[in-house]
C-alpha positions as CSV (number, residue, x, y, z in Angstrom):
1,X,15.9,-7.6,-3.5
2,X,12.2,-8.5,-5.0
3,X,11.2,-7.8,-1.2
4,X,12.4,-4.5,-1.1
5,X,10.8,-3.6,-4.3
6,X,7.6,-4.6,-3.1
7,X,7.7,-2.9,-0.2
8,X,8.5,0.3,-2.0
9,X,6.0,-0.3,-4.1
10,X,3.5,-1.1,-1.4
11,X,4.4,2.2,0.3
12,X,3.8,4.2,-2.9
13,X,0.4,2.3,-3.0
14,X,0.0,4.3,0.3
15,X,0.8,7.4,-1.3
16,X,-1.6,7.4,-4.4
17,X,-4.4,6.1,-2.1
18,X,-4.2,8.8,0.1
19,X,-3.4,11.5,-2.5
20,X,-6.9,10.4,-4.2
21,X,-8.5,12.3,-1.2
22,X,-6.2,15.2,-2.0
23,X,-7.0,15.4,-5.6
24,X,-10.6,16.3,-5.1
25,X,-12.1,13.8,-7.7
26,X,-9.2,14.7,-10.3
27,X,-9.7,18.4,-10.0
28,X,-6.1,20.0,-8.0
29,X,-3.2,19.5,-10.6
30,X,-0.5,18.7,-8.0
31,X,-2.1,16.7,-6.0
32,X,-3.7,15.0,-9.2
33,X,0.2,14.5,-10.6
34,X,2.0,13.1,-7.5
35,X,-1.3,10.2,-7.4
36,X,-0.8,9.5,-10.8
37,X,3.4,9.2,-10.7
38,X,2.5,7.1,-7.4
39,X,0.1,4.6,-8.9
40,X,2.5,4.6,-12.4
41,X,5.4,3.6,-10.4
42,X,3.6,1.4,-7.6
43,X,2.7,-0.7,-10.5
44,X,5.9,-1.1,-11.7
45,X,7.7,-1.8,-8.9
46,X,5.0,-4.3,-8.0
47,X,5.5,-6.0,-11.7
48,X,9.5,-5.7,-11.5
49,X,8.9,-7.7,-7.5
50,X,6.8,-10.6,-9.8
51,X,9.3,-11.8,-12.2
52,X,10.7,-13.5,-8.6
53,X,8.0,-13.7,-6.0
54,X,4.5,-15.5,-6.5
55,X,1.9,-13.6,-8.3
56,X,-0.3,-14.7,-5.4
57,X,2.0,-13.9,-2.6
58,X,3.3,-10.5,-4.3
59,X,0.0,-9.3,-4.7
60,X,-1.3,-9.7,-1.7
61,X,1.9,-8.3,0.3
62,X,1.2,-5.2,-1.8
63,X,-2.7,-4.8,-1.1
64,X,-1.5,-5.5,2.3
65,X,0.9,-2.4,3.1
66,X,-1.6,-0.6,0.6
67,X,-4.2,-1.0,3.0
68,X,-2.8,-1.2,6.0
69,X,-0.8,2.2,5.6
70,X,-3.7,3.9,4.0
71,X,-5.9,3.1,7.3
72,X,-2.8,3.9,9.2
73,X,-2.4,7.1,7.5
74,X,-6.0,7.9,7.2
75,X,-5.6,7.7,11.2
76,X,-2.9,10.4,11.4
77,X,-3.7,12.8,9.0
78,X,-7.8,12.4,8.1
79,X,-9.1,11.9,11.7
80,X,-10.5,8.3,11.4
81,X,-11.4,6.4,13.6
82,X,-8.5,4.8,16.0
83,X,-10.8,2.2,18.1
84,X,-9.3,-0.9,19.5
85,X,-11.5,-3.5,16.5
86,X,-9.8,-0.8,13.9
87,X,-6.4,-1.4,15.1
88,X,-6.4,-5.4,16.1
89,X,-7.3,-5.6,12.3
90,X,-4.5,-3.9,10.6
91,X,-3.0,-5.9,13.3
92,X,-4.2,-8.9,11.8
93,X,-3.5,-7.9,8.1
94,X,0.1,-7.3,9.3
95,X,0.3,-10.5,10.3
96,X,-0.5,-12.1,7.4
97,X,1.8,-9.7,5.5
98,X,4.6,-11.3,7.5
99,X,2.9,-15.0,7.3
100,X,3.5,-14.6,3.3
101,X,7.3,-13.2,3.4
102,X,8.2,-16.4,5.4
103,X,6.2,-18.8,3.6
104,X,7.7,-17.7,0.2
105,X,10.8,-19.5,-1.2
């Protein structure tokens, strides 16, 4: 179950660092509230995940999808840049996200 937690919260680290773009330094109200809820509840989830997985291994499976979906997303709906280095390194943070989940106990 700690898994699953911290993948939710790894996906609402997606949300809140994409909806920093939106928010226009802090200035659009909605935009402004669903980045705060995201980040509020991200963090959560992400401490709830750590009272059974490795403060190491949690962490970095979080900054992982955080990163990886914000790139991924940043692709789809910012314009960024989709060369072949861009993608062979998500690629690579991907497979360290999975290294972790099956070296954990």
């Amino acid at each position: 179950m700690s898994w699953i937690i911290l993948l939710v919260a790894g996906l609402l680290e997606v949300v809140w660092a994409i909806g920093l773009k939106y928010t226009h330094g802090f200035t659009r109200l909605t935009p402004s509230l669903i980045t705060i809820a995201a980040m509020v509840v991200s963090m959560v989830l992400l401490a709830h995940a750590m009272k059974t997985l490795p403060a190491g291994t949690a962490y970095a499976v979080w900054t992982g999808i955080g990163a990886v979906g914000a790139a991924v997303m940043g692709m789809i709906l910012l314009g960024e840049s989709t060369n072949i280095w861009r993608i062979m390194s998500l690629g690579l943070i991907v497979a360290g996200i999975i290294g972790l989940k099956f070296s954990s106990h």
